[in-house]
C-alpha positions, 0 to 999 in steps of 0.5 A: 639290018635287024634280020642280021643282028637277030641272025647274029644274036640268035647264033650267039646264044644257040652257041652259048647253050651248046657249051654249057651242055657241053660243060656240064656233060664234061663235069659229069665223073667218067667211071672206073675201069674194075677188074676180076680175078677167078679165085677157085677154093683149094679142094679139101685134099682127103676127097681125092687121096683114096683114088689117086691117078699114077702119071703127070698130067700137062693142061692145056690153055683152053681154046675158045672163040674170040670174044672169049680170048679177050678181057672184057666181061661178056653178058647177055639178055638173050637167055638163048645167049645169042647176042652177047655183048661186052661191058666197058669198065669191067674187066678180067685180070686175064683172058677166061681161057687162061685163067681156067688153065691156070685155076685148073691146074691148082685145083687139081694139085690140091687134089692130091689125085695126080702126082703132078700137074703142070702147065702145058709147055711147062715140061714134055715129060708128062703121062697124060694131056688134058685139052679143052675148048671153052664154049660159055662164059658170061652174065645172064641179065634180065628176067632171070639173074646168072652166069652161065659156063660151058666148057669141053675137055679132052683127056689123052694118054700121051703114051698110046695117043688114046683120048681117054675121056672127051666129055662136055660140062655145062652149068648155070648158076643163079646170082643173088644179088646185083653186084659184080662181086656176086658175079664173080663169086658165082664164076669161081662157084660154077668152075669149082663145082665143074673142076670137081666133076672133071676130077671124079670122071677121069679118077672113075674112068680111070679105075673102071679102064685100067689104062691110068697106069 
């Protein structure tokens, strides 16, 4: 009769410890899913404006891999970035791929280099299409503090169907600090410094080749 009160004694208070560890781990506050918007500077306009490109130019939304189409920050403690993974409460308003899409094409009305840039779908009648494919974009964790973005782009001429520039960008920027703030601010810096490459290439190319007109 004893061995079964201690059985019983002994249950009832392994139950009982359960369920203030239970209780306490439910009081513990779950943290808050966060949100990031890409917001790249507009450009000062007199940079582009002596090397204007005649014509309509049409972006395209940005092909990528899956990870990549959805919301959630990818990062990495892999600096090869074979291994990615995704963070659980912090969160892009809007896949990457569409979000250079649309900063893209701000970007480069501001410039003043074109004499209008739109969205793809937005118009057919447009002079050049410009398409791309987007290979990184995440957080470097770890011994050395980054994000990394690489990014391919593809600038047609829709008259002559003739790929006037097929070029790849790539750059890794270091993050000052710990926060997603400084993440984020070093995204829209890498973007912008990019954006402005693409820009120079195709206004270069463009007066080099003769066929922008």
């Amino acid at each position: 009769m004893n061995k079964i009160l201690l059985h019983i004694l002994s249950a009832i208070i392994s139950i009982s410890i359960l369920g203030l560890l239970q209780g306490c781990a439910n009081s513990l506050p779950v943290p808050s899913d966060n949100f990031y918007r890409l917001a790249i500077k507009p450009v000062k306009k007199y940079e582009y404006n002596l090397m204007p490109i005649n014509g309509t130019l049409s972006i395209s939304r940005f092909s990528t891999d899956a990870l990549h189409s959805e919301r959630p920050m990818l990062y990495t403690k892999d600096d090869s970035g074979l291994i990615l993974n995704q963070y659980h409460y912090h969160h892009w308003i809007d896949s990457p791929a569409n979000m250079i899409q649309e900063q893209m094409v701000r970007y480069f009305k501001d410039s003043g280099a074109l004499q209008n840039v739109y969205t793809s779908g937005t118009t057919n009648n447009y002079d050049y299409l410009l398409k791309g494919k987007l290979f990184r974009f995440e957080r470097v964790v770890g011994s050395s503090s980054r994000v990394d973005i690489e990014l391919e782009i593809n600038f047609l001429k829709k008259s002559a169907q003739e790929n006037i520039l097929s070029r790849r960008y790539k750059k890794e920027i270091p993050v000052n600090g710990d926060s997603m703030h400084d993440v984020v601010t070093n995204f829209n810096s890498g973007l912008s410094e990019i954006f402005a490459l693409i820009l120079n290439d195709i206004s270069a190319y463009c007066k080099i080749s003769q066929k922008c007109n």
